[in-house]
C-alpha positions as CSV (number, residue, x, y, z in Angstrom):
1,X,0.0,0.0,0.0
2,X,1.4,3.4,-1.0
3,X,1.0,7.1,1.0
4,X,-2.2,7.3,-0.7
5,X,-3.9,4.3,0.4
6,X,-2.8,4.8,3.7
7,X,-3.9,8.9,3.8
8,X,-0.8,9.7,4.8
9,X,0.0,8.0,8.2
10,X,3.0,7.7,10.0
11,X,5.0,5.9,12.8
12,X,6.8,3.0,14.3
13,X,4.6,2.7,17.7
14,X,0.8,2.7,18.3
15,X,1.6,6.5,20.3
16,X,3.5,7.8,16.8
17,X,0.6,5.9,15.0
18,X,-2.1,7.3,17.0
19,X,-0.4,11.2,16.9
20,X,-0.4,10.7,13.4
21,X,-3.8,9.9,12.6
22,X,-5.1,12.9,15.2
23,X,-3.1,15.2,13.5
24,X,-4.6,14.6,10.2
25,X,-8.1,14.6,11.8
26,X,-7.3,17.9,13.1
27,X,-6.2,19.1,10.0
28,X,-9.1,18.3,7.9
29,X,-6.8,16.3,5.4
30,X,-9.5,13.5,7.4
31,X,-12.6,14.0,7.4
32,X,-15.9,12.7,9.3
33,X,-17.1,9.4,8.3
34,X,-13.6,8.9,6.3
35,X,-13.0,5.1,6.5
36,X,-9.2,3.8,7.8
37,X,-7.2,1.3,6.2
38,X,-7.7,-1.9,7.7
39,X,-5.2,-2.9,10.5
40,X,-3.2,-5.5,8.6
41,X,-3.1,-3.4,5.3
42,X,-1.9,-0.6,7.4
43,X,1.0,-2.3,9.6
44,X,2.4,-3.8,5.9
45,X,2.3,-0.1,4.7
46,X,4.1,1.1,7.8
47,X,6.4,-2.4,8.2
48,X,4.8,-2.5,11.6
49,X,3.2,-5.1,13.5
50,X,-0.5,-5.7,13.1
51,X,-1.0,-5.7,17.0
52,X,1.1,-2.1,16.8
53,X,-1.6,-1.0,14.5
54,X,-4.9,-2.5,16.8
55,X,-3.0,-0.7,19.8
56,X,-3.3,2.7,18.2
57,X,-6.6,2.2,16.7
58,X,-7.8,1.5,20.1
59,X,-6.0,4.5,21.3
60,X,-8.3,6.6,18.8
61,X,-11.3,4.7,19.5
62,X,-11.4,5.1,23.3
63,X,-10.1,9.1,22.8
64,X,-13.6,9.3,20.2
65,X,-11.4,10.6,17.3
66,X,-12.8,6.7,15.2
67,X,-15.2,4.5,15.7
68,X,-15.2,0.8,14.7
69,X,-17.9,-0.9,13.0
70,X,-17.4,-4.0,13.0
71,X,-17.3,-5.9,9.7
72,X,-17.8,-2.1,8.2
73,X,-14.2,-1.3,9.3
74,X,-12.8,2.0,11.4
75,X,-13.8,5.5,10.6
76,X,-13.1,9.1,11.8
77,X,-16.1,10.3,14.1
78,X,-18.7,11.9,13.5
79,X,-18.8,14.5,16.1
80,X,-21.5,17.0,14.5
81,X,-24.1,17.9,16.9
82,X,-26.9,15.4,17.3
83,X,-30.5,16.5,16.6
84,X,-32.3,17.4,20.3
85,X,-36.1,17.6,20.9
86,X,-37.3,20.8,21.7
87,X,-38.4,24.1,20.0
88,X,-36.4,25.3,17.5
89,X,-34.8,28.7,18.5
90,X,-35.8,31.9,16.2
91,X,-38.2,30.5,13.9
92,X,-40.8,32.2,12.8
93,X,-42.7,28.5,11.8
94,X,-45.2,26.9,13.3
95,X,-43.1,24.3,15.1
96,X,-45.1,21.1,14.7
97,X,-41.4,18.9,15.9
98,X,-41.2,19.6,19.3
99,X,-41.9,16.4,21.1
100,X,-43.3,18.3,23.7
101,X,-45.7,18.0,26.2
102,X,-48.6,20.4,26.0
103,X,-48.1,23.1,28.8
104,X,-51.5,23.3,29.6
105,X,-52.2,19.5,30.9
106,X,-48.5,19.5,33.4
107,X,-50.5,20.1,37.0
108,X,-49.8,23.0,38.0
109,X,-47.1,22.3,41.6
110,X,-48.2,25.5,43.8
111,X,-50.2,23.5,46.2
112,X,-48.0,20.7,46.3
113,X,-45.3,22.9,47.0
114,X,-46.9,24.4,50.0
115,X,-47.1,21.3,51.7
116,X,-43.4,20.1,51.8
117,X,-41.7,21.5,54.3
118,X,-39.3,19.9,56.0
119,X,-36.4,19.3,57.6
120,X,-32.8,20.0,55.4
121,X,-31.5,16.8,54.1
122,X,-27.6,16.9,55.0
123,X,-24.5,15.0,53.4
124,X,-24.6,11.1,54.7
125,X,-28.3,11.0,54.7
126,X,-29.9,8.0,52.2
127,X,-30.0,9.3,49.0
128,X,-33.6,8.3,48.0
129,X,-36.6,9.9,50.1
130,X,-38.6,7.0,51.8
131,X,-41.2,8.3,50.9
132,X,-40.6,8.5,47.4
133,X,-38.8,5.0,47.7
134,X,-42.1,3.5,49.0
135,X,-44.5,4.2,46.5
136,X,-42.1,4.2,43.6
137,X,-41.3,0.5,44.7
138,X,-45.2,-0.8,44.6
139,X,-45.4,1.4,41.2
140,X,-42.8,-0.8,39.5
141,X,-43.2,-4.1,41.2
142,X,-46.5,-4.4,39.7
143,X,-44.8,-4.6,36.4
144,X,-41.4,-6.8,37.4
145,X,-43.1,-9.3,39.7
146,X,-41.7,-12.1,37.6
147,X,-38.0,-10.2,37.1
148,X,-37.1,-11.1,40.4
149,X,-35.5,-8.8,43.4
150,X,-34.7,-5.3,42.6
151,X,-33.0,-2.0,43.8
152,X,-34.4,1.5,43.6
153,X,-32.1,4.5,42.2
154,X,-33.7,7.6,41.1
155,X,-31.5,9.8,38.7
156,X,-31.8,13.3,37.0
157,X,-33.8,11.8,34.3
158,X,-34.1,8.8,31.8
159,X,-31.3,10.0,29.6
160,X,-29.1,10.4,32.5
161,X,-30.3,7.1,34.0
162,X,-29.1,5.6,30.4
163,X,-25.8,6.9,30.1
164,X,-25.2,6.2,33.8
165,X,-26.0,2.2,33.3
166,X,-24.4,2.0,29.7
167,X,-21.1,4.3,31.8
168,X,-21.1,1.2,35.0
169,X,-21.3,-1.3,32.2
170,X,-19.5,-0.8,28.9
171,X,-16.1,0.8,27.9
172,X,-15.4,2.4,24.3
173,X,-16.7,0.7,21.4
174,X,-18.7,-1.6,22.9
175,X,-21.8,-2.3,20.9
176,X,-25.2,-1.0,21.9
177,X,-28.3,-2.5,20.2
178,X,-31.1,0.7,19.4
179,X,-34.0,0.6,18.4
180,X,-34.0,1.6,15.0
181,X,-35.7,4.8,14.0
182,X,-34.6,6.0,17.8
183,X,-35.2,8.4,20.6
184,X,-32.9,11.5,20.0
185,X,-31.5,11.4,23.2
186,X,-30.3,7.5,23.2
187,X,-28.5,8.2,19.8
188,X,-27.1,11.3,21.1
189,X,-25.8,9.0,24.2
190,X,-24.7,6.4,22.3
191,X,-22.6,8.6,20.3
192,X,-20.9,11.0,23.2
193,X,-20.0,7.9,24.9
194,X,-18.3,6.1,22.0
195,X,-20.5,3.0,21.8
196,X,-21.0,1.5,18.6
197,X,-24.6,1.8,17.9
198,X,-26.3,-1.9,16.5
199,X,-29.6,-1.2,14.8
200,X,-32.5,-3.0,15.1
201,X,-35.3,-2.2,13.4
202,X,-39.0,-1.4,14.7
203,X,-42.5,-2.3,13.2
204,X,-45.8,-1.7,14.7
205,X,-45.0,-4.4,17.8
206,X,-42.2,-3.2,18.7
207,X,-38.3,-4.3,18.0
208,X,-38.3,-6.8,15.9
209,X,-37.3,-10.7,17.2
210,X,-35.1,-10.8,13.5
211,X,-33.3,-7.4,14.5
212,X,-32.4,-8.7,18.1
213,X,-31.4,-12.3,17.4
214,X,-28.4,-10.1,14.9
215,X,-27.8,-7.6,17.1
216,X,-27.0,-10.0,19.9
217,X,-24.8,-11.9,17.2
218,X,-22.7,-9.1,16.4
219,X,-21.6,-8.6,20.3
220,X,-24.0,-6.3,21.6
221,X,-23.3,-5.8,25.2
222,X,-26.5,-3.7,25.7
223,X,-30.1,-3.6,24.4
224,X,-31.9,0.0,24.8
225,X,-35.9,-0.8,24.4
226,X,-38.7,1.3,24.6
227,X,-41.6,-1.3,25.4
228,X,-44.6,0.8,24.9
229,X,-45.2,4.9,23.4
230,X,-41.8,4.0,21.5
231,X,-40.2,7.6,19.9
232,X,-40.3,8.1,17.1
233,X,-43.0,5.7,16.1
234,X,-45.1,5.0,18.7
235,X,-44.9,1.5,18.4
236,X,-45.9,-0.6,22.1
237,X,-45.0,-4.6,22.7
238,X,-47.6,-6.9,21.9
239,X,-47.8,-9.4,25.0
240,X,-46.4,-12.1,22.1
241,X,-43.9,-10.0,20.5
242,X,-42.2,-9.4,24.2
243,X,-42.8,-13.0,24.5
244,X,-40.5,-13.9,22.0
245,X,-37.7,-11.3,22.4
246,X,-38.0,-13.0,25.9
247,X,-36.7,-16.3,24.5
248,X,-34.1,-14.7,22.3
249,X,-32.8,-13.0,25.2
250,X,-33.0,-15.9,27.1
251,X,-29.4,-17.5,25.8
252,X,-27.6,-14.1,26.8
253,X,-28.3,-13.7,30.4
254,X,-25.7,-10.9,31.2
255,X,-26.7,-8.7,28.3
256,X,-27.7,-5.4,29.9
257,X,-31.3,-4.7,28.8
258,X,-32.3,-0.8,29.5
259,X,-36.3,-0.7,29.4
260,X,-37.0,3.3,28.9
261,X,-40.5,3.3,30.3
262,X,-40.8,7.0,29.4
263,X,-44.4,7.4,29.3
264,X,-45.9,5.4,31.8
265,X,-48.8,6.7,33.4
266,X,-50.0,8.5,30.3
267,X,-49.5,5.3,28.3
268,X,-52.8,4.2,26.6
269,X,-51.5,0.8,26.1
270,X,-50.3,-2.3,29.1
271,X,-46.8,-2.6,29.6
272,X,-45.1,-6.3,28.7
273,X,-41.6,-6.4,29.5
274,X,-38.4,-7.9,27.8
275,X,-37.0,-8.9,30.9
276,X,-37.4,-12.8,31.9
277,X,-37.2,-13.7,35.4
278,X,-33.6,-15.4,34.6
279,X,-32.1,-12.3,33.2
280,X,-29.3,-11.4,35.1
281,X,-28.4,-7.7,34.5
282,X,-31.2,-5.6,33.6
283,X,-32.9,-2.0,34.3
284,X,-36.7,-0.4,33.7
285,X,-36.6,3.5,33.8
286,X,-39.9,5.5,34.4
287,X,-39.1,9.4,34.9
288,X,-41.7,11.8,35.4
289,X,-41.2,14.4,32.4
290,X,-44.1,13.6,30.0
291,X,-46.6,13.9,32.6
292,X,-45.0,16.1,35.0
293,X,-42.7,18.6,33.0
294,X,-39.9,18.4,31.5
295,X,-38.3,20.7,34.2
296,X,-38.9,17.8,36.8
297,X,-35.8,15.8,36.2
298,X,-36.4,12.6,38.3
299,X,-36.7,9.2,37.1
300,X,-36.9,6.1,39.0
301,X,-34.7,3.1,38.4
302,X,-35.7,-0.4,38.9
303,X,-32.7,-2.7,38.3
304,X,-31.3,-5.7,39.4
305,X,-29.4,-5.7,42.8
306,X,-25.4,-6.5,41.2
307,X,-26.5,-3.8,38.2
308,X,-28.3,-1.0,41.0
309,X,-24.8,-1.6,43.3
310,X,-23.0,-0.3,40.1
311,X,-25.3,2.6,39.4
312,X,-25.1,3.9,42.6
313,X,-21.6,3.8,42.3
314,X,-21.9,6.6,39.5
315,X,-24.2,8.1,41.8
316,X,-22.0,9.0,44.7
317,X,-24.1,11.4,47.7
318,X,-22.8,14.9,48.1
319,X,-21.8,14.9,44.7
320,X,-24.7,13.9,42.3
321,X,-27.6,13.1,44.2
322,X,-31.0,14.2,42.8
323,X,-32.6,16.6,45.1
324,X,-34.8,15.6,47.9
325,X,-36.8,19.0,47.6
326,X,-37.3,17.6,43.4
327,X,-38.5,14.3,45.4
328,X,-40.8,15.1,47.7
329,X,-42.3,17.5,45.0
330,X,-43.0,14.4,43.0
331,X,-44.3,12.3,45.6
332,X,-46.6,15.0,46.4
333,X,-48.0,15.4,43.1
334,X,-48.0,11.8,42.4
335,X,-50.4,10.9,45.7
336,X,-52.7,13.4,45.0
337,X,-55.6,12.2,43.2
338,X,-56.9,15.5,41.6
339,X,-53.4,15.3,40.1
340,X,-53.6,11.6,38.9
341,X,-56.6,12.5,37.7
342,X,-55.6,15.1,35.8
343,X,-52.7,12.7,34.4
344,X,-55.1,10.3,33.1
345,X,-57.4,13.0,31.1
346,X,-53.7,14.0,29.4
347,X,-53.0,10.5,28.3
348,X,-56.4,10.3,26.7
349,X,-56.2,13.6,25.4
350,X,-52.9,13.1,23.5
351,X,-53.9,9.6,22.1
352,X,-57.5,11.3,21.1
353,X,-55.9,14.3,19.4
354,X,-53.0,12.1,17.1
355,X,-56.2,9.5,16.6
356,X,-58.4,12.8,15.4
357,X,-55.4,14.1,12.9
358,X,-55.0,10.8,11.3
359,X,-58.2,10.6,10.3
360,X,-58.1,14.0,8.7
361,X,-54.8,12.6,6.8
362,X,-56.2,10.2,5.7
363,X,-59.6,12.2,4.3
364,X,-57.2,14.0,2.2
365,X,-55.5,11.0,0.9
366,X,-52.5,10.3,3.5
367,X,-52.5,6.8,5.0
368,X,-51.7,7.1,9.0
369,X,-52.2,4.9,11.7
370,X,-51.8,6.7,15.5
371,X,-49.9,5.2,18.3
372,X,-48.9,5.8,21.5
373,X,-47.4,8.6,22.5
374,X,-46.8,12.4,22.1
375,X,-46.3,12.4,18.4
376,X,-47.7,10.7,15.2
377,X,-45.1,8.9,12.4
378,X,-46.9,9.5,9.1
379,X,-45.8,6.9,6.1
380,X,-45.6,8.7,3.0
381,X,-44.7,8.0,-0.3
382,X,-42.2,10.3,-1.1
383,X,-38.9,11.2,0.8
384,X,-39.6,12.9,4.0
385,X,-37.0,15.7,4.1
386,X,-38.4,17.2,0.4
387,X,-42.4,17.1,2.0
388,X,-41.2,19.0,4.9
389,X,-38.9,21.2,2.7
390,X,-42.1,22.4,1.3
391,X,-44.4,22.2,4.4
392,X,-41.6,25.4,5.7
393,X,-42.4,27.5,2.6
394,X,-45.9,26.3,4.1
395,X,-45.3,28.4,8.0
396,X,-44.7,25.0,9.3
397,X,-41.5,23.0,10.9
398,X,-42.0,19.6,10.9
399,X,-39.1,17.0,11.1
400,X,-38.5,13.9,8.9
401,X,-37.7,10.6,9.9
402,X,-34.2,11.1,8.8
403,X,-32.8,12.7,12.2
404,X,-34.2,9.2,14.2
405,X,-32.1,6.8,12.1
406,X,-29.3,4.9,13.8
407,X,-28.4,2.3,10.6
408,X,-27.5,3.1,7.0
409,X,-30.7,3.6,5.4
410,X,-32.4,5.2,2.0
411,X,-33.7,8.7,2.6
412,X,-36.8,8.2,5.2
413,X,-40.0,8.3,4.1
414,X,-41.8,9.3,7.5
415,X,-42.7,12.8,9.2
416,X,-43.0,12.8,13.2
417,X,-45.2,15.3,14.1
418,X,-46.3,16.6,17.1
419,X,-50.1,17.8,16.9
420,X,-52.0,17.5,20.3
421,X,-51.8,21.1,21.1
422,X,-53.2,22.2,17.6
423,X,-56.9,23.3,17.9
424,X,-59.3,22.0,15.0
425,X,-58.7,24.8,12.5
426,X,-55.2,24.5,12.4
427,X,-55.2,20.7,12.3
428,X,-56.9,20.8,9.5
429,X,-54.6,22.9,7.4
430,X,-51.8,21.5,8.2
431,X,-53.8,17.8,7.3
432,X,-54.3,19.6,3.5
433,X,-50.7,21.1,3.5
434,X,-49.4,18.1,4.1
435,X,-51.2,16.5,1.6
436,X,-50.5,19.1,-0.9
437,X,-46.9,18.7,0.0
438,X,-47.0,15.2,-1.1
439,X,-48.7,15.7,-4.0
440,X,-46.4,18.5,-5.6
441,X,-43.0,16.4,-4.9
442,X,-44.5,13.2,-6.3
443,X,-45.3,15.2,-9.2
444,X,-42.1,16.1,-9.3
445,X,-40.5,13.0,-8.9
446,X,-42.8,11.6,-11.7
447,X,-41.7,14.4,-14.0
448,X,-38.0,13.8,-13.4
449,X,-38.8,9.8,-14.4
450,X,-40.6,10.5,-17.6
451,X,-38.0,13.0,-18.7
């Protein structure tokens, strides 16, 4: 192999390697998604041993300057910003991408918060409030009764719960099997902490048994699931579809399987879990954002007792706990029944709203189907991105599928939306824009055939 081949690399150890390679990263002269010479090819360029080669490639690898993908070979990282759910800052659009809860169905905290005084919690104290720990452990026993014992850790959130269990379990490179389109924030995890991402794709049940069974052949060390309200798609387990991922998972015991729980008690559908009561190292996470605000950043952790150890670990008091003021705010809210109340009418509200703008999709000629969940993923049959390229000149933001992808994939052809907060006027003209989006590009696209 000539300079070419190899981009230009130099040095006799894995360090001069290593230095090398950054320096032409840095540079530019290497660029994002750039694929490396293979080890062996590399060490005969550089008359170098192969292992001196691996040894610098791991270097890079556990620095996040490449990632490895397996039999797809080494590449420079990607380290362009991943896409976050949210508004989007000084638009003028109608933002119809958020992923947002609706403001006006979080209960409001006033009177909760005039009922919690009490004494300051100082350092050395247990970490969880028992109050908090008591009814948060019948909440999630009734779903784990067959997973056997488990610990309780709460964390600032189910993204920080995540990266906290893949942090105690994985190093570098390790491979992570997502659910594939994906939540935002798992891909954005995923990618910050230099795990490879696996795939696995997602029908209308849920991860697919096919997608599991290959992600758990290529290594995966951890399997990120959302078992009902999934996001993007809002695709729930079927009782037999979390059956059988049961019995794959079954023959890999120690695989770490993160159930994101994130919508709970707004959740229109029941909750059937992956985990089987002989899996060893394991973890359901149910925070409080959807249906309390995204501002409350609690979530409770169920996990096995060896894997909740471990956690709390990463969780060390005086340092990171979450705060018991932020805890007994939740447990006030969530043992008062005008609030729970009020939680219910949201879930129903949501899943009525996404089930009301379906049905005006598909008057004007747009096939949908509504899940669970905040948002509704609308099949089309054109690419995404060029439908909401013209739903902007439109007054709309909307995003395409394209930002939920973890694999290599054709240009999506799906639109997440997020319409529950849209009264019936405005529903339906973004139901005809959308449609009239569709039509023009396929018009295009059939103009660009016949010519």
């Amino acid at each position: 192999m000539n300079g070419d081949m190899n981009h230009g690399i130099s040095g006799r150890t894995a360090s001069e390697i290593a230095e090398s390679l950054r320096g032409l990263v840095e540079r530019g002269t290497l660029r994002p998604g750039d694929p490396l010479p293979p080890v062996r090819a590399l060490a005969e360029s550089l008359g170098v041993n192969r292992n001196t080669t691996v040894a610098a490639y791991r270097q890079l690898t556990q620095a996040g300057v490449v990632v490895t993908r397996g039999r797809g070979g080494t590449h420079v990282a990607d380290r362009s910003p991943v896409a976050q759910e949210g508004f989007a800052a000084d638009s003028v659009l109608r933002d119809v991408g958020t992923g947002n809860p609706d403001p006006d169905l979080i209960p409001d905290p006033s009177k909760a918060l005039r009922s919690m005084a009490g004494r300051p919690v100082l350092y050395g104290e247990p970490v969880i409030d028992p109050g908090l720990e008591s009814w948060a452990g019948a909440w999630m026993q009734r779903d784990l009764a067959s997973a056997g014992p488990f610990r309780l850790t709460i964390t600032s959130g189910a993204a920080d719960a995540v990266e906290r269990l893949l942090a105690q379990s994985l190093t570098r490179d390790d491979a992570v099997a997502l659910e594939d389109p994906c939540f935002l924030a798992s891909i954005h995890t995923v990618r910050l902490g230099g795990y490879r991402p696996v795939p696995v794709p997602v029908d209308a049940e849920g991860m697919t048994v096919d997608g599991l069974r290959d992600a758990l052949e290529q290594g995966v060390r951890a399997v990120v699931c959302t078992p009902r309200a999934q996001n993007p798609t809002g695709a729930s387990l079927t009782e037999q579809r979390a059956a059988q991922l049961r019995d794959v998972l079954a023959d890999h015991p120690y695989v770490l399987v993160i159930e994101d729980d994130h919508f709970s008690l707004l959740s229109q559908r029941p909750f059937y879990s992956l985990i089987g009561p002989r899996h060893r190292r394991w973890a359901l996470i149910r925070s409080v954002s959807k249906f309390l605000g995204p501002d409350m950043c609690l979530a409770v952790t169920a996990s096995d007792p060896d894997t909740a150890e471990r956690l709390a670990m990463r969780l060390t008091p005086g340092t990171t706990w979450v705060s018991h003021l932020l805890q007994r705010l939740t447990l006030a809210l969530v043992t008062d029944a005008d609030v729970m109340r009020d939680i219910d009418r949201a879930g129903a509200h949501y899943a009525a709203r996404n089930a009301a703008f379906a049905a005006r999709l598909i008057a004007h000629g747009v096939p949908a189907e509504p899940g669970d969940g905040l948002n509704l993923w609308v099949a089309l049959p054109v690419p995404a991105r060029a439908v909401a390229d013209r739903l902007m000149r439109r007054g709309w933001l909307a995003r395409s599928g394209d930002e939920f992808l973890v694999g290599d994939a054709d240009p999506s052809e799906r639109l997440r939306l997020t319409v529950h907060d849209l009264n019936d006027a405005d529903a339906e003209q973004l139901a005809v824009d959308i449609a009239a989006a569709v039509h023009a590009v396929a018009g295009r696209r059939l103009a660009a055939e016949v010519g």
